[in-house]
C-alpha positions in Angstrom: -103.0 -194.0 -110.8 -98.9 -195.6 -110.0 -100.8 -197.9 -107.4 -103.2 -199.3 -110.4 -100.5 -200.2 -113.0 -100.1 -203.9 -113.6 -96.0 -204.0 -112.5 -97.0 -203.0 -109.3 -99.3 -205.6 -108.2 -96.1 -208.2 -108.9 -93.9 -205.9 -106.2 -96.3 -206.1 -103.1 -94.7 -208.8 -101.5 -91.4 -206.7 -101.7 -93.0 -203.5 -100.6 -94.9 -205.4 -98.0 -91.3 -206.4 -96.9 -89.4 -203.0 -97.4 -92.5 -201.1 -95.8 -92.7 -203.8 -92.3 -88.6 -203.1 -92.5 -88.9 -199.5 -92.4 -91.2 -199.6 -89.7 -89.2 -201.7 -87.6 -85.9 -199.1 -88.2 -88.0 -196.3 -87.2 -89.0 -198.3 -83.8 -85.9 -198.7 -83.1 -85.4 -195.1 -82.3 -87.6 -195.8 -79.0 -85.0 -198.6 -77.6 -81.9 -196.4 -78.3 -83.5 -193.1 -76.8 -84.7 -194.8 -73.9 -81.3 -197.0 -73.5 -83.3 -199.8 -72.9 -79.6 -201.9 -72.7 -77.1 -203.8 -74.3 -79.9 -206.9 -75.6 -81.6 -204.2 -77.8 -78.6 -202.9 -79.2 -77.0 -206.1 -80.0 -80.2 -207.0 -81.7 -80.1 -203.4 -83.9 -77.1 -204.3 -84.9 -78.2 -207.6 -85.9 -81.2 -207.0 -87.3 -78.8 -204.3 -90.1 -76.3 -206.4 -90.6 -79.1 -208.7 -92.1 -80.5 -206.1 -94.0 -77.3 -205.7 -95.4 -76.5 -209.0 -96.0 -79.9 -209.2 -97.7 -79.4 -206.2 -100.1 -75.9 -208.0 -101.2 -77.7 -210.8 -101.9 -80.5 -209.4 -104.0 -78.3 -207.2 -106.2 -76.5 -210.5 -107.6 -78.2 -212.6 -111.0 -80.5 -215.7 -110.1 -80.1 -214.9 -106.5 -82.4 -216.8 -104.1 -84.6 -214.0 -103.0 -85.7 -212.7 -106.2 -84.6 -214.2 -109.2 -82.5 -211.7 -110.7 -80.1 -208.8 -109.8 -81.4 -205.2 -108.8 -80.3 -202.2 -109.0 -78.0 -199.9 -107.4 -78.6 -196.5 -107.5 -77.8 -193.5 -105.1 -80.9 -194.1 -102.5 -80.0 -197.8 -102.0 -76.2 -196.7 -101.5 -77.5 -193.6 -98.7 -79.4 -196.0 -97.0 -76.8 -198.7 -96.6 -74.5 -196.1 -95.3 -77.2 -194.9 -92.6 -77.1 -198.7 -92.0 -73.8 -198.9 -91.3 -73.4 -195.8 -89.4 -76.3 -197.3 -87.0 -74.1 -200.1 -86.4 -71.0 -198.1 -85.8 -72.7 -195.7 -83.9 -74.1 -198.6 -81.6 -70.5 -200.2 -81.4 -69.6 -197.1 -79.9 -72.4 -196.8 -77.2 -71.9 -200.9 -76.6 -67.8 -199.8 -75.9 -68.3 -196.9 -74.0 -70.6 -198.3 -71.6 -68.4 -201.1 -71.3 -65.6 -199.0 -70.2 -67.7 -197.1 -67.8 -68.8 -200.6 -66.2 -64.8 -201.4 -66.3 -64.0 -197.3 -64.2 -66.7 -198.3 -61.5 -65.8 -201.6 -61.0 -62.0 -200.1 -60.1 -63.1 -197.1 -58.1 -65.0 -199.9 -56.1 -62.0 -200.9 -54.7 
């Protein structure tokens, strides 16, 4: 049984973490198909760009999260890209409804 073996029971604060992270990307499908505005998106993009930043950090020696330097394999590297394709994808929406705003401001006049 994987979930009995003693090197698990050191990782559960980290798949506590990871678990509560991925739970939190996956809400954040409801805010972007509902387009609940420009708040939630800015905070998606935040909230990746510290994921990010936070997997930088934890692949370097003695770093402050977990001691040592992890891994990097091909998962890790697929779901930094989907990372930062959220956050260019949201950059996108941001400027787009930006220059909408900026047309119908004009054809006010």
């Amino acid at each position: 049984m994987p979930l009995a073996h003693p090197r698990m029971l050191g990782n559960i604060p980290m798949a506590t973490f990871f678990l509560g992270s991925g739970i939190a990307q996956i809400f954040w499908i409801l805010p972007m198909i509902k387009r609940w505005g420009r708040i939630w998106y800015y905070v998606g993009i935040a909230g990746n760009v510290g994921f990010i930043i936070l997997y930088v950090i934890t692949r370097f020696p003695s770093n402050p999260v977990t001691g040592r330097g992890g891994d990097v394999d091909a998962v890790d590297m697929t779901c930094e890209l989907a990372q930062v394709a959220y956050i260019a994808i949201t950059a996108v929406i941001l400027a787009k409804e930006r220059s909408i705003k900026v047309v119908d401001k004009e054809q006010l006049r």
